[in-house]
VMD Tcl script that draws the C-alpha trace (Angstrom):
set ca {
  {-17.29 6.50 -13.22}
  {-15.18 8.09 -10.85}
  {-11.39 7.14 -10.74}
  {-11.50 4.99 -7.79}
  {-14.11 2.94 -9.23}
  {-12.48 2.53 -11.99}
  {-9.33 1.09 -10.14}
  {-11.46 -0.94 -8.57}
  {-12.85 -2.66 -11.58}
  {-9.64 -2.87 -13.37}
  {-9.11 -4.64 -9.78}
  {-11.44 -7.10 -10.45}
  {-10.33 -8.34 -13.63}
  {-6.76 -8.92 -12.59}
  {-7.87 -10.89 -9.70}
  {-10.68 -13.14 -11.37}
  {-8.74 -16.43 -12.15}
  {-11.49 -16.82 -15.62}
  {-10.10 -13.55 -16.77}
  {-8.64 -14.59 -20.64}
  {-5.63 -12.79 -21.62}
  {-7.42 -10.53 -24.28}
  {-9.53 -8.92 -21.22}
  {-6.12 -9.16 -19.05}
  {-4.55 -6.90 -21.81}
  {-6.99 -4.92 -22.33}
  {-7.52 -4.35 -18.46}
  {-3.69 -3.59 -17.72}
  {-4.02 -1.19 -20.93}
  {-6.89 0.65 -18.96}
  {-4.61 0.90 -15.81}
  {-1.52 2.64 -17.31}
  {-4.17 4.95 -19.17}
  {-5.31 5.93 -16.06}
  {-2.04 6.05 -14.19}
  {-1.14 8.13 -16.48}
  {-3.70 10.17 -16.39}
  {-3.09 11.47 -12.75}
  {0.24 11.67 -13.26}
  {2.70 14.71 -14.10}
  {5.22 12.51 -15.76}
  {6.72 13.55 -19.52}
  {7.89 10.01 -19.49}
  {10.04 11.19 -23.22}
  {12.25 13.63 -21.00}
  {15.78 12.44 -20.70}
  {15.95 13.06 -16.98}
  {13.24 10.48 -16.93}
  {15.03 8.25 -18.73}
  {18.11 8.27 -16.81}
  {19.27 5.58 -14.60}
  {20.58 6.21 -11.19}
  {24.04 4.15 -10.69}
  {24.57 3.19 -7.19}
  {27.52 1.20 -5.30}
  {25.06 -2.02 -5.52}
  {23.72 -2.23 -9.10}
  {21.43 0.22 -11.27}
  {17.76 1.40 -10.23}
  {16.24 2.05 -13.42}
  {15.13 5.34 -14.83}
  {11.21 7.03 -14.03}
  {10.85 6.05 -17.65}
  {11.48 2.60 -17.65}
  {9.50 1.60 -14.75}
  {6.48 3.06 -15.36}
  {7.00 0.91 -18.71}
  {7.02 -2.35 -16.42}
  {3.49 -2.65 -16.03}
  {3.21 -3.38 -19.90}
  {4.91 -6.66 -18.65}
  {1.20 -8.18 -18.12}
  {1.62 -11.43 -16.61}
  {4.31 -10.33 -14.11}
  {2.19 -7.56 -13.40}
  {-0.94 -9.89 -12.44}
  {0.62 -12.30 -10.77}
  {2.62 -9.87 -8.44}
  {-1.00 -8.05 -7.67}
  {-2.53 -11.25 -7.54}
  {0.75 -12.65 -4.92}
  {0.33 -9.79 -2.80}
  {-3.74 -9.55 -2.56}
  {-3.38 -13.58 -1.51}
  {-0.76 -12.82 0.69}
  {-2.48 -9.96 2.62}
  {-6.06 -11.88 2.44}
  {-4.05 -14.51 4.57}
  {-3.07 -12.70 7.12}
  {-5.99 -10.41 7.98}
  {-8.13 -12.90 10.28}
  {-5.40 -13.52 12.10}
  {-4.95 -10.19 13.39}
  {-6.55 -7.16 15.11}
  {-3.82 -4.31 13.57}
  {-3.32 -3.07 9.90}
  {-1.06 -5.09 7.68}
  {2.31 -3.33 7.26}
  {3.16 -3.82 3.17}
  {6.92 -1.84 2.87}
  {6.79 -1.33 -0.66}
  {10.46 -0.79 -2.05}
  {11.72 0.20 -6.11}
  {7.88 1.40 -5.99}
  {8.59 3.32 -9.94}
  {6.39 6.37 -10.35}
  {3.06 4.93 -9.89}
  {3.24 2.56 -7.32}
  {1.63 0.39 -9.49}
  {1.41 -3.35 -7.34}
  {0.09 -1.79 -4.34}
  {-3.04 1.04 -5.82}
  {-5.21 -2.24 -6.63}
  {-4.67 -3.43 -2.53}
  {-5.22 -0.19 -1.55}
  {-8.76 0.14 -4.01}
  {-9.91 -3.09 -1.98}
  {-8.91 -2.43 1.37}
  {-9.53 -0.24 4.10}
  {-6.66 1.82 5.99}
  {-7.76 -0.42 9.31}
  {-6.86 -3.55 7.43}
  {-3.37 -2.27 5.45}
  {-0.91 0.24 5.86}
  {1.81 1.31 3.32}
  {5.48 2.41 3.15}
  {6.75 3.57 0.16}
  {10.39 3.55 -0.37}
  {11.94 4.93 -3.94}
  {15.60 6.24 -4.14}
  {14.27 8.11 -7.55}
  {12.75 11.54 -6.37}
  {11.11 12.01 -10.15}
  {9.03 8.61 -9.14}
  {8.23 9.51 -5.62}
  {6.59 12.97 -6.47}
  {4.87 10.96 -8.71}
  {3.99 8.33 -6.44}
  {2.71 10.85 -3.98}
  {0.68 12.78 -6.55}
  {-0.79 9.41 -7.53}
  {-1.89 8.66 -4.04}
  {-3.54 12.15 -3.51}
  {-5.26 11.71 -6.37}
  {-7.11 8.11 -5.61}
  {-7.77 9.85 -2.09}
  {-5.30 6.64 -0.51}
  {-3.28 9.19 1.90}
  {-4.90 7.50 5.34}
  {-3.25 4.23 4.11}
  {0.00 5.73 4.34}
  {2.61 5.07 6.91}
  {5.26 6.75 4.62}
  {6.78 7.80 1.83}
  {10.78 7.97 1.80}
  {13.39 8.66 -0.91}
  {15.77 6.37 0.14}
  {18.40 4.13 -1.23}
  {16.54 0.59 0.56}
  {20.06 -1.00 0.32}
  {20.98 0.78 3.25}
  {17.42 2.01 3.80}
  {16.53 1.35 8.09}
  {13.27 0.02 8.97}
  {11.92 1.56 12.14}
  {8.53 0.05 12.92}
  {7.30 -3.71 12.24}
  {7.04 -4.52 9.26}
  {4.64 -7.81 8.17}
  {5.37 -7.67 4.65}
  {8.43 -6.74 2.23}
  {7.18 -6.26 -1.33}
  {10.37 -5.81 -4.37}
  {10.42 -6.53 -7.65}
  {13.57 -4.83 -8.68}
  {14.75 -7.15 -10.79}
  {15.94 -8.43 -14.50}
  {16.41 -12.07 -15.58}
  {18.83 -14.16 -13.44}
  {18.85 -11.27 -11.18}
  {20.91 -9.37 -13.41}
  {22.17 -5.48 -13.18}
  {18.71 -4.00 -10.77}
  {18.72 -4.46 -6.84}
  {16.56 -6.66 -5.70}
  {19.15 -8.81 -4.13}
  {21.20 -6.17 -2.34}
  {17.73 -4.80 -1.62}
  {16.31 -8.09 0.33}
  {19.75 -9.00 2.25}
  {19.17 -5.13 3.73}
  {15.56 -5.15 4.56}
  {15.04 -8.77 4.87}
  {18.07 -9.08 7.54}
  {16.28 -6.63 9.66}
  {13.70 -8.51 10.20}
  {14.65 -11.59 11.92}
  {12.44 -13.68 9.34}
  {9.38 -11.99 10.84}
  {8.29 -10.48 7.67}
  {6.69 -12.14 4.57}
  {8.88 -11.69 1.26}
  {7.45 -11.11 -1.58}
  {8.74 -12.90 -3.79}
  {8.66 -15.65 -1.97}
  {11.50 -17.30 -3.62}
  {13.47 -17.27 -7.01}
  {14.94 -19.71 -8.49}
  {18.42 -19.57 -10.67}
  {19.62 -22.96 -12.41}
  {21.92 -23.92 -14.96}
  {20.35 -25.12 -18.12}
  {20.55 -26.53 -21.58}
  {18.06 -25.38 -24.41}
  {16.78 -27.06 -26.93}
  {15.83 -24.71 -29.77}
  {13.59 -27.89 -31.48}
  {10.67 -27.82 -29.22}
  {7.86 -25.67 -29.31}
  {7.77 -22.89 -26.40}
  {3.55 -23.45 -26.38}
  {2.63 -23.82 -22.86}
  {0.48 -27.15 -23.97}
  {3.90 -28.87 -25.24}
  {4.61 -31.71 -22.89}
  {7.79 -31.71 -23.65}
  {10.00 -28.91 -21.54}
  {12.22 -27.05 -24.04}
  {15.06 -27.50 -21.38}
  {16.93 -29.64 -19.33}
  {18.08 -28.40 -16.07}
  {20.60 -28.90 -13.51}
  {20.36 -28.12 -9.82}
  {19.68 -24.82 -8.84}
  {22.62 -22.14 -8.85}
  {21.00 -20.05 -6.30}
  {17.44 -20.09 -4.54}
  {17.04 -16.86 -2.97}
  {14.65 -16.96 -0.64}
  {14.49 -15.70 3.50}
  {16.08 -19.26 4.38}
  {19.13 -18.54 1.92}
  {19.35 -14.81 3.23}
  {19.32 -15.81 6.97}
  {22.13 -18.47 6.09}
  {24.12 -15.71 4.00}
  {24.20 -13.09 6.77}
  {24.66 -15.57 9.46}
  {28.01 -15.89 7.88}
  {29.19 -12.15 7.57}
  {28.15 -10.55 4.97}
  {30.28 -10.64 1.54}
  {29.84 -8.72 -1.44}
  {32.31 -10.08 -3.97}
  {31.06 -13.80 -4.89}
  {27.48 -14.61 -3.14}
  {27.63 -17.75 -5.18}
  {31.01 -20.17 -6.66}
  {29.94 -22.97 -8.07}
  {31.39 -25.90 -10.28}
  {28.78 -27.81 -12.38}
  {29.17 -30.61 -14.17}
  {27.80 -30.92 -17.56}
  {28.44 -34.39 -19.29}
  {25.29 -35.58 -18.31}
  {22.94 -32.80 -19.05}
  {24.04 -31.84 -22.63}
  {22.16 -33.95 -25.34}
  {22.86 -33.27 -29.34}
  {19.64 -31.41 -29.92}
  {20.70 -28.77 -27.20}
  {21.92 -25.50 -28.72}
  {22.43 -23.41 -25.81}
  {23.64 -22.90 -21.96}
  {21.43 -20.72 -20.15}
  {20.56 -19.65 -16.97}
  {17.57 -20.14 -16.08}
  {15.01 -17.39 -13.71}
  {11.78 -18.94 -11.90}
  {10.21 -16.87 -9.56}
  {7.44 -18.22 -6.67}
  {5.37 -14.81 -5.61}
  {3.56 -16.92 -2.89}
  {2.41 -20.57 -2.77}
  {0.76 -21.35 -5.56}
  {1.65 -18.11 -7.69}
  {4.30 -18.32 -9.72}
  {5.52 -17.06 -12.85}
  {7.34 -19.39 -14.78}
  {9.81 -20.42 -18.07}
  {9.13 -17.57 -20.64}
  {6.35 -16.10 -19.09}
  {7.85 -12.25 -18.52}
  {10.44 -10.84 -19.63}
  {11.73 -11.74 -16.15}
  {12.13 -15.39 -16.51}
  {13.24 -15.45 -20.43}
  {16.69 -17.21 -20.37}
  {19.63 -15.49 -19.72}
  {22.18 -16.97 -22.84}
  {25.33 -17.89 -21.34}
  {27.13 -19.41 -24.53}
  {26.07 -21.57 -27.30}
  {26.41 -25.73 -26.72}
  {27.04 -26.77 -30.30}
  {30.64 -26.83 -30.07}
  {30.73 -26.86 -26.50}
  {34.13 -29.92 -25.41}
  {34.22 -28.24 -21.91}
  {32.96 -30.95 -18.86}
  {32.34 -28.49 -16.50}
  {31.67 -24.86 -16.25}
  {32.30 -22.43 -12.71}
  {29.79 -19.99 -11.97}
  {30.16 -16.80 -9.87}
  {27.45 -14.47 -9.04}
  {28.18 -11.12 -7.29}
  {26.75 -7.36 -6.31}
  {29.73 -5.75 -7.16}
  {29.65 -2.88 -9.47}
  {26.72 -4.57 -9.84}
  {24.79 -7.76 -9.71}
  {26.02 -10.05 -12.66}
  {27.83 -13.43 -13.38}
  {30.81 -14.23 -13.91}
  {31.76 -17.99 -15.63}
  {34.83 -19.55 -16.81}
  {34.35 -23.42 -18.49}
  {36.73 -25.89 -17.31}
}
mol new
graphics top color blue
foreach p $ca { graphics top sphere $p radius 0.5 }
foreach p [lrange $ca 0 end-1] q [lrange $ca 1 end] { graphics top cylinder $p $q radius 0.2 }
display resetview
């Protein structure tokens, strides 16, 4: 079987909705095989390893994102998000979907199944990396699946300050940790997003941060009825409405969000922790939810057995790099 058909029937497994998580394992297993396969990467190097520090948070090392595909269920549901996303929009036009692809890792790995199912005439890529260990690899990747016709580009680029100069009709990202911690993906969106004038579809679509406390009692099985949390409203939900509203302000780096919450009527005895909690919408309908991936596990602030305080401020900024900041009051 020849490499692109094999892409093409890992393809198919990640999209069918009766695929059962043994074949979904097995399937992404078969993928990073085969990425790494036509790949030069000695992923054990330390260059490879090494993360590159810039004035807006961390992009993390060759190593480590080539590693995020063994995330399985983010990894399906972003290729899953983005296949919806650009089914959607082909009737309704007569020229090639623009997908700009940025924090692409070395093997570009949300866009190859897209490309394995589409034709150049119906999407076009831009790949933007600010690691030039992944983009070599990224561009040795594409020659090698015989995808170079679907290319608009391939830039090594910081896309925090990265320009866009043609139309873009999707902006694809998933630079991120849980509650949006360290990694760019915010700084990445306010840059790319803002120069868009909301024309462009963001994938994600939206996350969503809120305050929560956990109760260690219940059982995290997806069948439990009862929800092993209880929230409060949402600390930030970053999506193109939020980002338009930011920027329309002047854009500020030290505190995107300073907010007082109360908490008397959220904690309850059996609650052991304060979290913040990550829920991330790819598209309608596609979402990956509590627990999950490894990018919507809870984010511990402090434990809530002792907890007297009433209220607690949060502050969430880019600066060294994204993180919060919270003082209880």
């Amino acid at each position: 079987m020849s490499i692109q058909a094999q892409l093409k029937a890992i393809t198919d497994i990640l999209l069918d909705k009766n695929t059962s998580p043994i074949q979904l394992t097995e399937a992404l297993k078969q993928y990073k095989t085969l990425l790494l396969e036509l790949s030069n990467l000695d992923l054990e190097t330390m260059e490879n390893k090494q993360d590159i520090h810039t004035d807006s948070g961390i992009a993390i090392g060759t190593t480590w994102a080539a590693m995020c595909l063994d995330d399985i269920y983010r990894t399906q549901q972003f290729i899953r998000g983005l296949f919806k996303v650009v089914n959607d929009l082909i009737p309704a036009t007569n020229t090639p979907i623009h997908v700009l692809y940025a924090g692409t890792g070395p093997f570009a790995t949300l866009i190859l199944p897209l490309l394995s199912n589409h034709t150049e005439q119906e999407v076009q890529v831009t790949l933007l990396e600010i690691n030039k260990n992944s983009i070599e690899n990224v561009k040795h990747v594409i020659n090698q699946l015989g995808f170079q016709n679907h290319i608009k580009d391939i830039v090594c680029e910081d896309a925090t300050k990265y320009e866009i100069k043609t139309k873009v009709d999707i902006i694809l990202s998933e630079t991120m940790q849980h509650a949006l911690l360290r990694e760019l993906q915010v700084p990445i969106m306010l840059n790319l997003v803002g120069q868009t004038n909301g024309d462009s579809i963001m994938i994600p679509k939206e996350i969503l941060l809120s305050l929560a406390f956990l109760d260690s009692r219940i059982n995290l099985d997806p069948k439990e009825k009862s929800l092993p949390y209880n929230k409060t409203e949402p600390i930030l939900s970053f999506d193109k409405a939020w980002i338009k509203s930011h920027l329309s302000k002047g854009v500020r780096n030290d505190h995107l969000v300073d907010k007082t919450i109360s908490l008397q009527k959220l904690k309850a005895k059996n609650h052991t922790q304060l979290a913040i909690l990550t829920d991330i919408r790819i598209t309608d309908g596609i979402t990956i939810d509590y627990n999950q991936s490894g990018l919507t596990i809870p984010y511990i602030l402090k434990s809530a057995l002792k907890m007297e305080s009433d209220k607690i401020n949060l502050k969430y900024k880019l600066k060294p790099m994204p993180m919060f900041e919270y003082e209880m009051r």
